[in-house]
C-alpha positions, -999 to 999 in steps of 0.1 A, spaced: 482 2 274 495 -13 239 483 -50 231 518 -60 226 558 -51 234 570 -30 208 605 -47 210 619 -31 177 615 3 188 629 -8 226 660 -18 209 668 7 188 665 26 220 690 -1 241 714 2 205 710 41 208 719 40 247 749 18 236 764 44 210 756 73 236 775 57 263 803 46 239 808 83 228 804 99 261 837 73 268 860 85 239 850 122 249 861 118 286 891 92 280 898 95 240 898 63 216 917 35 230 938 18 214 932 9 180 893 17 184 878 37 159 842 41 140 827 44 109 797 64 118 770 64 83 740 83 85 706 98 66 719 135 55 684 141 44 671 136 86 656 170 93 675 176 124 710 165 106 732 203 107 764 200 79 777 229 62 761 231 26 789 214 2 789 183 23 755 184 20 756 187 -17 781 162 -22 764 137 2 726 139 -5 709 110 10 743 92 30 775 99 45 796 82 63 826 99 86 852 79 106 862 90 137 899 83 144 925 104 141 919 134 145 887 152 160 875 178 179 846 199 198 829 161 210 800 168 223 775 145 234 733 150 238 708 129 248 690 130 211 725 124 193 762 142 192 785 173 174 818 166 163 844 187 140 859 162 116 890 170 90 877 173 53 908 178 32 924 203 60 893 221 60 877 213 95 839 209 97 815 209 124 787 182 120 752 179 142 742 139 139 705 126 157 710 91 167 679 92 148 699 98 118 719 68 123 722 42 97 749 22 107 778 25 135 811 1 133 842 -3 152 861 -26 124 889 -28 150 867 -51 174 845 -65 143 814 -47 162 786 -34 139 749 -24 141 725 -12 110 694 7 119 670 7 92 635 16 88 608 -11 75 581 4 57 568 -33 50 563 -41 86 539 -10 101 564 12 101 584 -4 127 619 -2 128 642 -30 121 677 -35 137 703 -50 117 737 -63 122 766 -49 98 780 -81 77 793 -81 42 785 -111 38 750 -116 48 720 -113 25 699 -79 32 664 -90 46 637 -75 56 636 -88 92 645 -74 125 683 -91 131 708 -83 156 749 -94 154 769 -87 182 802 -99 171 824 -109 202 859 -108 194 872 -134 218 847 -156 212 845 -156 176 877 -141 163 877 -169 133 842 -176 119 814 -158 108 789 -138 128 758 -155 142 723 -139 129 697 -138 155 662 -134 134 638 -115 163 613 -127 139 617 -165 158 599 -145 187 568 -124 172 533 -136 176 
């Protein structure tokens, strides 16, 4: 038993669940309506699988959206495979939810960031995705509601407020 509740690595975990069960959705019922996601992620993550020109031309970060047109969904506990469009030349790509850097639906103004803090023992951070916010170095969160906030900025909860 741990001194304390690692609660950066527990959501990472909940946000990871979150993606999983979103995907598992679109493969059994397709994208509704105007849904779609920009899916970024670390190409360098040893379990990421892209063919090798991707790889070359995306060396650290890629990001693929997933709208249109898509094939061969397939969804794992430890992350998914998809065949996305590149210039008519169709692609199959292996993604970790490990891998993950950031996952947005634009059309609902949804967004998360996962990021890595070395400065804080290794312990993950979980970021929201806004533009407009400054980059920090704390563990934040912003679930963006459309029907609840459809005309003013996203609220930043810092899970800093609750560390001992």
């Amino acid at each position: 038993m741990t001194d304390s509740i690692d609660y950066g690595n527990l959501m990472h975990t909940a946000m990871r669940g979150l993606i999983k069960t979103v995907l598992l959705d679109v493969k059994n019922h397709g994208l509704p309506g105007e849904h779609h996601f920009f899916i970024t992620f670390d190409t360098t993550h040893p379990d990421v699988q892209i063919a090798d020109w991707l790889r070359e031309r995306y060396p650290t970060e890629m990001t693929v959206v997933v709208q249109h047109w898509f094939d061969n969904l397939d969804i794992r506990d430890d992350g998914f495979s998809i065949t996305l469009n590149f210039g008519d030349a169709p692609e199959l790509l292996n993604i970790p939810f490990d891998a993950f850097r950031t996952f947005v639906d634009p059309s609902v103004e949804f967004g998360l960031r996962f990021e890595t803090n070395e400065d804080d023992e290794d312990e993950p951070a979980l970021h929201s995705v806004d533009q407009e916010a400054p980059e920090t170095e704390n563990a934040e969160i912003t679930l963006v509601d459309e029907e609840d906030a459809p005309q003013k900025d996203a609220e930043i909860v810092s899970l800093d407020a609750f560390r001992k």
